[in-house]
PDB file of N, CA, C and O in Angstrom:
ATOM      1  N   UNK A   1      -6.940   5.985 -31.338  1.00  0.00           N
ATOM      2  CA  UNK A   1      -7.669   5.126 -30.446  1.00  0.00           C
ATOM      3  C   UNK A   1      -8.847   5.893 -29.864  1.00  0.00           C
ATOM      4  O   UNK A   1      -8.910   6.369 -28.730  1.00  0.00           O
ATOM      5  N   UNK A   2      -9.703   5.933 -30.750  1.00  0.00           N
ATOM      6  CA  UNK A   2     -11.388   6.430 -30.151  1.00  0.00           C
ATOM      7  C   UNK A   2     -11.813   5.832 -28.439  1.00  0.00           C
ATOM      8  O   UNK A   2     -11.579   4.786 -27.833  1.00  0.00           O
ATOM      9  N   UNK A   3     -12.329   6.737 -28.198  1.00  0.00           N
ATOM     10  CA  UNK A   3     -13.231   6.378 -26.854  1.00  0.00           C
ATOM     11  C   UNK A   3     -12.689   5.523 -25.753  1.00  0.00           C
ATOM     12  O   UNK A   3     -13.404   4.797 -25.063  1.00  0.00           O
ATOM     13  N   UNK A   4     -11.879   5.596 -25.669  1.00  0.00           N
ATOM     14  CA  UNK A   4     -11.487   5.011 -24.087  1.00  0.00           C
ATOM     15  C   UNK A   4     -10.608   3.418 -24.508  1.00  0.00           C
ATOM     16  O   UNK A   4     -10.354   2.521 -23.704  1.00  0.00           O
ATOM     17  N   UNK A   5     -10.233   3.436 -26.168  1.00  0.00           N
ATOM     18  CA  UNK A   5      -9.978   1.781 -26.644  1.00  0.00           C
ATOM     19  C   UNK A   5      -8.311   2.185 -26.234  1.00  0.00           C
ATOM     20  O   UNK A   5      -7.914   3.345 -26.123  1.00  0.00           O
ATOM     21  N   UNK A   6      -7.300   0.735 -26.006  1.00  0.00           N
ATOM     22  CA  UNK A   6      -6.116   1.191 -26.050  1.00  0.00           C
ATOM     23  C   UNK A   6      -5.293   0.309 -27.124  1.00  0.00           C
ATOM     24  O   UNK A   6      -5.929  -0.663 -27.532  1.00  0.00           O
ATOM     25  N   UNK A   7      -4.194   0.444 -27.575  1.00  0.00           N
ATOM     26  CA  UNK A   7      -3.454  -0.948 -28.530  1.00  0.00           C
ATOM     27  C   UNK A   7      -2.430  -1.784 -27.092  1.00  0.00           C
ATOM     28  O   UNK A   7      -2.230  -1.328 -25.966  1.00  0.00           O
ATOM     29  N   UNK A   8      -2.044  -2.849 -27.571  1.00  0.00           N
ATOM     30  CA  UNK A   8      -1.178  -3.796 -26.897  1.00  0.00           C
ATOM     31  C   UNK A   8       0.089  -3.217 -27.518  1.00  0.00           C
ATOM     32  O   UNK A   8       0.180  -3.001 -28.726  1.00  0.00           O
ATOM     33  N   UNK A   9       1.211  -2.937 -26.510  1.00  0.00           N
ATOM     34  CA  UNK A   9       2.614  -2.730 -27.608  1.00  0.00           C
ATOM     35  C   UNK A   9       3.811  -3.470 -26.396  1.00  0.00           C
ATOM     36  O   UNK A   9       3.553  -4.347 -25.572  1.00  0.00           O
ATOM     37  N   UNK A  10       5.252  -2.721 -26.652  1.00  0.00           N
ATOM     38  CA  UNK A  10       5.920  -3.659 -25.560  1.00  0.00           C
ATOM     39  C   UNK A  10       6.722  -2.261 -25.362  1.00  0.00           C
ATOM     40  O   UNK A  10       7.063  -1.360 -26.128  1.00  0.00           O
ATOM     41  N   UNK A  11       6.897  -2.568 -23.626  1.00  0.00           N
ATOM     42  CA  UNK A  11       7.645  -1.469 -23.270  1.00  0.00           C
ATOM     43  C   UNK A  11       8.921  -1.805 -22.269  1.00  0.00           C
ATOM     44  O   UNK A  11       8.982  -2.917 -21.744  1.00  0.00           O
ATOM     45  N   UNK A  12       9.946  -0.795 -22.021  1.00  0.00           N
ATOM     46  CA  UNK A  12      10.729  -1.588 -21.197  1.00  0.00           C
ATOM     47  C   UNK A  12      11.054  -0.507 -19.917  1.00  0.00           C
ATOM     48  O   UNK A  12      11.386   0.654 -20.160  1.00  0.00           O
ATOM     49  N   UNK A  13      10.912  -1.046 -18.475  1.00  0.00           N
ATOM     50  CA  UNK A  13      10.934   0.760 -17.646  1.00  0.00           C
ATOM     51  C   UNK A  13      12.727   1.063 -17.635  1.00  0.00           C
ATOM     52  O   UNK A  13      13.679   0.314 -17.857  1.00  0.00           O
ATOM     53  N   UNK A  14      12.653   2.219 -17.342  1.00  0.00           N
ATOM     54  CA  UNK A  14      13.775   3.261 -17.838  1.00  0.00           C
ATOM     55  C   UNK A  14      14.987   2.907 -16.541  1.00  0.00           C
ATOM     56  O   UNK A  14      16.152   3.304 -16.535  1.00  0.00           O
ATOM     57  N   UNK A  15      14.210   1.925 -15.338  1.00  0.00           N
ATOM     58  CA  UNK A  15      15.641   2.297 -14.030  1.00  0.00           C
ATOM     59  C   UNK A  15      16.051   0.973 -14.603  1.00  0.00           C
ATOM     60  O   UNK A  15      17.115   0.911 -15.219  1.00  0.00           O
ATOM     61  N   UNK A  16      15.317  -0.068 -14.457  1.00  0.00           N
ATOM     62  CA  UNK A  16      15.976  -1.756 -14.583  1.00  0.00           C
ATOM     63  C   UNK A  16      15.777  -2.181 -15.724  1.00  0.00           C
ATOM     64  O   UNK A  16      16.160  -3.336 -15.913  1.00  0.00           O
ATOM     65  N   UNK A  17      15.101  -1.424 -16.943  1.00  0.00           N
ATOM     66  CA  UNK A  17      15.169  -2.409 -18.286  1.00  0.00           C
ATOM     67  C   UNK A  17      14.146  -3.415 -18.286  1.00  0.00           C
ATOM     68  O   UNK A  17      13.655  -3.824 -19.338  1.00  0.00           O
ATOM     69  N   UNK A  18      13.855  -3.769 -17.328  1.00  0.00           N
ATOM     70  CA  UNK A  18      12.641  -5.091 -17.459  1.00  0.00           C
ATOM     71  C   UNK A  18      11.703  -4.464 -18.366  1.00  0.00           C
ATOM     72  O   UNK A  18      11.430  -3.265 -18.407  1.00  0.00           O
ATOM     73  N   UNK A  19      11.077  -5.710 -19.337  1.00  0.00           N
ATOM     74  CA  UNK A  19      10.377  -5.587 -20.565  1.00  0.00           C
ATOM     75  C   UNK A  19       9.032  -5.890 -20.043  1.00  0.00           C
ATOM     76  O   UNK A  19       8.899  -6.652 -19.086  1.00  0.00           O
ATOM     77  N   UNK A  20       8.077  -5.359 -20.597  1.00  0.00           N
ATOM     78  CA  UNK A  20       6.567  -5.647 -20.489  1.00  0.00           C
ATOM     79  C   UNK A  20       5.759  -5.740 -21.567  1.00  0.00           C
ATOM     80  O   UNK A  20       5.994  -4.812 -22.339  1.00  0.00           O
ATOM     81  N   UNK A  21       4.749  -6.596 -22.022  1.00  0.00           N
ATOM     82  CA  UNK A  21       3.220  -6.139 -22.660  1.00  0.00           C
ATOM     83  C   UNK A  21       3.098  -5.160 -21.687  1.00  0.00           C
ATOM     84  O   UNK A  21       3.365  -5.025 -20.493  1.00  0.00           O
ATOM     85  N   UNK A  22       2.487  -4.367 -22.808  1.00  0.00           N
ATOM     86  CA  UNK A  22       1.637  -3.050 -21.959  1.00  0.00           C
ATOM     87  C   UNK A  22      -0.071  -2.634 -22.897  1.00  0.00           C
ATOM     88  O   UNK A  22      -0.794  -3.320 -23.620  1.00  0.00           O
ATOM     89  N   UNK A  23      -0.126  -1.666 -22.568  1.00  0.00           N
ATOM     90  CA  UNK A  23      -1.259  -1.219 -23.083  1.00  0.00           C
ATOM     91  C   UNK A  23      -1.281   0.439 -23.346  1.00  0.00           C
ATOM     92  O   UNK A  23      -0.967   1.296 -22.520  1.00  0.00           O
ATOM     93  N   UNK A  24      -1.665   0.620 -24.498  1.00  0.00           N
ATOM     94  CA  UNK A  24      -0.951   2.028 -24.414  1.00  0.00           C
ATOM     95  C   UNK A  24      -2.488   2.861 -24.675  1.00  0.00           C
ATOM     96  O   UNK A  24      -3.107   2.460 -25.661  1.00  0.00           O
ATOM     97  N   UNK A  25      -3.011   3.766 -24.022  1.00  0.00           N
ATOM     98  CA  UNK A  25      -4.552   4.193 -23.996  1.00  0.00           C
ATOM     99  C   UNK A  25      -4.491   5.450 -25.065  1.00  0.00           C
ATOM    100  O   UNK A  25      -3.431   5.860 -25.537  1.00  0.00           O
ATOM    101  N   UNK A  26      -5.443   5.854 -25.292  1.00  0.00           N
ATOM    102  CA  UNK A  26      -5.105   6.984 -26.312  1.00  0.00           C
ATOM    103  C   UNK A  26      -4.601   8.803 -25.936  1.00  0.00           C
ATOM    104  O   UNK A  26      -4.118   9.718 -26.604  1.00  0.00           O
ATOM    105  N   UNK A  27      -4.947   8.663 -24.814  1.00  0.00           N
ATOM    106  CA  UNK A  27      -4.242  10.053 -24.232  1.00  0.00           C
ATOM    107  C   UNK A  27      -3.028   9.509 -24.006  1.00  0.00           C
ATOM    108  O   UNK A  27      -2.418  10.529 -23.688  1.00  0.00           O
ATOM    109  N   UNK A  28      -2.125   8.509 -23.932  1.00  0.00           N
ATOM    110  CA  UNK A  28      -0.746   8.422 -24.129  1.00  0.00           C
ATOM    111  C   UNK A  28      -0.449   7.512 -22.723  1.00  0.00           C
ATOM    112  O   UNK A  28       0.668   7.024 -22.549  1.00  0.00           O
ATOM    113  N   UNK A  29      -1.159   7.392 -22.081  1.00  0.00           N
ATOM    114  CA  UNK A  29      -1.071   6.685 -20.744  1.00  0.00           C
ATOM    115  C   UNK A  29      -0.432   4.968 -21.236  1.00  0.00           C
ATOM    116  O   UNK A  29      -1.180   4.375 -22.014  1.00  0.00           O
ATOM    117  N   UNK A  30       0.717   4.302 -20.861  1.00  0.00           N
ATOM    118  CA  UNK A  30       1.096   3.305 -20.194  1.00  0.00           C
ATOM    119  C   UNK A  30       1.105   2.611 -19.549  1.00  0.00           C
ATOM    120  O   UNK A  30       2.078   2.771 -18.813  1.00  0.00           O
ATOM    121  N   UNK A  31       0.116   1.136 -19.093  1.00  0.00           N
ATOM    122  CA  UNK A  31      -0.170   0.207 -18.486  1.00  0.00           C
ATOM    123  C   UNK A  31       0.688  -0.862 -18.576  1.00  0.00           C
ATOM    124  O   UNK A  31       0.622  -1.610 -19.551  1.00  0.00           O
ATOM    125  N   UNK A  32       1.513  -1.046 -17.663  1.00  0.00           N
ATOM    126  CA  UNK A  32       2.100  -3.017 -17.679  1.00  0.00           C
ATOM    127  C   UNK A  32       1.133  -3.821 -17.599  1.00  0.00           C
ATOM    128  O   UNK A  32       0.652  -3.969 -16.475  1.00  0.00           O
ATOM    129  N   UNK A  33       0.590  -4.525 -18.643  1.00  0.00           N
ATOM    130  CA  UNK A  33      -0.264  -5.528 -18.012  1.00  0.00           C
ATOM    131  C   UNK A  33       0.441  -6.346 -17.206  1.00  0.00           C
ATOM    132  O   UNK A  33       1.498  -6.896 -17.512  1.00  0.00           O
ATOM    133  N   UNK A  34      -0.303  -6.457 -15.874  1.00  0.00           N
ATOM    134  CA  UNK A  34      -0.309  -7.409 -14.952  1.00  0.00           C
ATOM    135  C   UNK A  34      -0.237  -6.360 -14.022  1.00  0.00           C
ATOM    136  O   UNK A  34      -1.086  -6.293 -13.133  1.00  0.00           O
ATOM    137  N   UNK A  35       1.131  -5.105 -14.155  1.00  0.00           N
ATOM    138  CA  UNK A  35       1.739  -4.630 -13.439  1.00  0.00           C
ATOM    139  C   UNK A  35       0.926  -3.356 -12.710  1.00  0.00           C
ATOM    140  O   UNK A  35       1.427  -2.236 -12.811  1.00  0.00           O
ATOM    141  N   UNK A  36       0.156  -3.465 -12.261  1.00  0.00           N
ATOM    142  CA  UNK A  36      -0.903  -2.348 -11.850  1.00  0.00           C
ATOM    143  C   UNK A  36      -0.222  -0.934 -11.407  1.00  0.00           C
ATOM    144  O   UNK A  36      -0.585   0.198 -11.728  1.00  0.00           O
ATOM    145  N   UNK A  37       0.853  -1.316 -10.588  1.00  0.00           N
ATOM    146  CA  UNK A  37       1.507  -0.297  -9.676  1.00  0.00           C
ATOM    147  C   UNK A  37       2.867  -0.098 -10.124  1.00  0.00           C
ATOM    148  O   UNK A  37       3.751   0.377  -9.411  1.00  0.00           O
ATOM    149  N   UNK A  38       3.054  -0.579 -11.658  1.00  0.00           N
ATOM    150  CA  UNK A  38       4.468   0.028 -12.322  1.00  0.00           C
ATOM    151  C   UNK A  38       5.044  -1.311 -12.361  1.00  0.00           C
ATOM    152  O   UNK A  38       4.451  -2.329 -12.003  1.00  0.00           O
ATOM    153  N   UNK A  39       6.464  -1.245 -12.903  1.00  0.00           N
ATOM    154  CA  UNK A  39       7.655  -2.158 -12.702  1.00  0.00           C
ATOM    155  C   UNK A  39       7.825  -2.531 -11.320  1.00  0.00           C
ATOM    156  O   UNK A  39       7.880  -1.883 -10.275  1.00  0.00           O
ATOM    157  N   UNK A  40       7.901  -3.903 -11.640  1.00  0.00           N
ATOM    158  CA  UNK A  40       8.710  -4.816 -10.195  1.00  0.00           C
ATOM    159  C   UNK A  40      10.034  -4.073  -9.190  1.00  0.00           C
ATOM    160  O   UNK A  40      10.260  -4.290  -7.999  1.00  0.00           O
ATOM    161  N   UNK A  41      10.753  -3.175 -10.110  1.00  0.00           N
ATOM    162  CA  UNK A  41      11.543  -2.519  -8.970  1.00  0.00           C
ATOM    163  C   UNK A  41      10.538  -1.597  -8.385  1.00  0.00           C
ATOM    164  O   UNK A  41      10.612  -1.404  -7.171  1.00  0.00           O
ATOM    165  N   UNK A  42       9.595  -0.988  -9.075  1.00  0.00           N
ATOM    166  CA  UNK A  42       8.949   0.187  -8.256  1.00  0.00           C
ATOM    167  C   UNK A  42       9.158   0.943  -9.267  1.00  0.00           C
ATOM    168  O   UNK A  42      10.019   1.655  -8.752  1.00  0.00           O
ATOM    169  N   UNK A  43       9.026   1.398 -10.447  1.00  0.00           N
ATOM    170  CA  UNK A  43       9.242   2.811 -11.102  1.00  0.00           C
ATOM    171  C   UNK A  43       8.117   2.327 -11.962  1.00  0.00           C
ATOM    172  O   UNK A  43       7.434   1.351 -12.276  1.00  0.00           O
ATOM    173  N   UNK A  44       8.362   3.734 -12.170  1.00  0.00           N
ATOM    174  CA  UNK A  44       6.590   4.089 -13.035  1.00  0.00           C
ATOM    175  C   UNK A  44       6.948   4.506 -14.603  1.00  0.00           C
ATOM    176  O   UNK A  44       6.028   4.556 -15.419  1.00  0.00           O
ATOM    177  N   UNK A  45       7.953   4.726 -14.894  1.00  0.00           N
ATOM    178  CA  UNK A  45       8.162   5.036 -15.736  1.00  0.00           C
ATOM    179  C   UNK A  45       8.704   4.070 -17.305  1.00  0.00           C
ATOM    180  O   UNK A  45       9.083   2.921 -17.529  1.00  0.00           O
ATOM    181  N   UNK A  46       8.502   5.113 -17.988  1.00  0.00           N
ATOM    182  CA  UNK A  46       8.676   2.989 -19.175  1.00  0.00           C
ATOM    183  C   UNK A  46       9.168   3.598 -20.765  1.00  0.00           C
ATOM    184  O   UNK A  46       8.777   4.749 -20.962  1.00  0.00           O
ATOM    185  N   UNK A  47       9.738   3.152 -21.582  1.00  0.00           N
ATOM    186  CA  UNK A  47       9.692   3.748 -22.859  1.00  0.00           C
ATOM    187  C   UNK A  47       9.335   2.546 -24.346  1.00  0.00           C
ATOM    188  O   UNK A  47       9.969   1.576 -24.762  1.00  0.00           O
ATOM    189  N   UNK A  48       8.700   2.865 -24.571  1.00  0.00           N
ATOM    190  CA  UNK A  48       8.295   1.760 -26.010  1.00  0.00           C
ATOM    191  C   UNK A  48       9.329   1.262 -26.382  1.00  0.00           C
ATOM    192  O   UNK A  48      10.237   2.090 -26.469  1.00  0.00           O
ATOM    193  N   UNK A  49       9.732  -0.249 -26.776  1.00  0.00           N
ATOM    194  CA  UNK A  49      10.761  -0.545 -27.268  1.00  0.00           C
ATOM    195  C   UNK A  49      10.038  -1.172 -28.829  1.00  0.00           C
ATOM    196  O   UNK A  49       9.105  -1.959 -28.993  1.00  0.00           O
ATOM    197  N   UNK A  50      10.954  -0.417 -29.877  1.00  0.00           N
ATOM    198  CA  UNK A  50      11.384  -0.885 -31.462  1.00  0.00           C
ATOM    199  C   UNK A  50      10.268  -0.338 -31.702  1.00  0.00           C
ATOM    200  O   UNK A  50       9.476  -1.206 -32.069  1.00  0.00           O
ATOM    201  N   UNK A  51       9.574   1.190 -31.667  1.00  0.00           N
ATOM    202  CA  UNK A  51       8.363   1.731 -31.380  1.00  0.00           C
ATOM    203  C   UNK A  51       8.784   3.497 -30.944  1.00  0.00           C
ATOM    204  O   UNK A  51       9.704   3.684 -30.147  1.00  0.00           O
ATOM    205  N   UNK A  52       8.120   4.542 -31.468  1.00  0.00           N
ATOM    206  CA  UNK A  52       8.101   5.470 -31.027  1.00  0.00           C
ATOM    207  C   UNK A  52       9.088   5.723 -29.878  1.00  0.00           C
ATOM    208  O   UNK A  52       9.133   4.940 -28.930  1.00  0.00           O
ATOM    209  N   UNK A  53       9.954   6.905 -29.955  1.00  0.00           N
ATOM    210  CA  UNK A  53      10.676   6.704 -28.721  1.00  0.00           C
ATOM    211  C   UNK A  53      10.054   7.488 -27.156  1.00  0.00           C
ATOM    212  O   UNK A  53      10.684   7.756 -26.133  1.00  0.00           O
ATOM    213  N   UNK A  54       9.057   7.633 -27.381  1.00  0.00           N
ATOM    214  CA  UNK A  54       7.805   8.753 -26.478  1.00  0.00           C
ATOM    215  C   UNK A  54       8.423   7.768 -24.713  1.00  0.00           C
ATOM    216  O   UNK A  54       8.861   6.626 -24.575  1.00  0.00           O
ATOM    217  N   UNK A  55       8.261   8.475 -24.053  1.00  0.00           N
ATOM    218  CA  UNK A  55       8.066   7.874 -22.164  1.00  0.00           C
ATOM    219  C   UNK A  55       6.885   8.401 -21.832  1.00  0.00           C
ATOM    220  O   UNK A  55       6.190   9.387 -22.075  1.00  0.00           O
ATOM    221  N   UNK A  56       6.883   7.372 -21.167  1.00  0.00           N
ATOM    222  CA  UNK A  56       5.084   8.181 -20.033  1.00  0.00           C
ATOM    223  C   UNK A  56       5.490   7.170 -18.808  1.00  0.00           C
ATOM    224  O   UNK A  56       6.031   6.065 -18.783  1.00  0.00           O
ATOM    225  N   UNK A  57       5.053   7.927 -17.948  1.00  0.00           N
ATOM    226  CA  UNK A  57       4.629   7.860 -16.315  1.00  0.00           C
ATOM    227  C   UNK A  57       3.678   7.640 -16.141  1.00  0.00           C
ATOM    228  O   UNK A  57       3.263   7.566 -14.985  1.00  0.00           O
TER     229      UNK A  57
END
């Protein structure tokens, strides 16, 4: 992912499981779309589901 582009993939965060579209940027960074400030419980953390098994914060 050249220059600042990211792909759409699906992720799910690691405390409650809730699933997201995300956005995954090319330095490895993790976006929920919608979710600006992480998962609805509050965690920041997330792992690709049916996809690389990588986590990012």
């Amino acid at each position: 992912m050249p220059g600042g582009e990211s792909e759409r993939t699906v992720v799910e965060c690691l405390e409650c499981g809730s699933a997201y579209a995300a956005r995954r940027w090319g330095d490895g960074t993790i976006q929920p779309i919608g979710r600006k400030n992480g998962c609805q419980c509050g965690a920041t953390a997330f792992r690709t589901i049916g996809g690389a098994s990588e986590t990012a914060r």
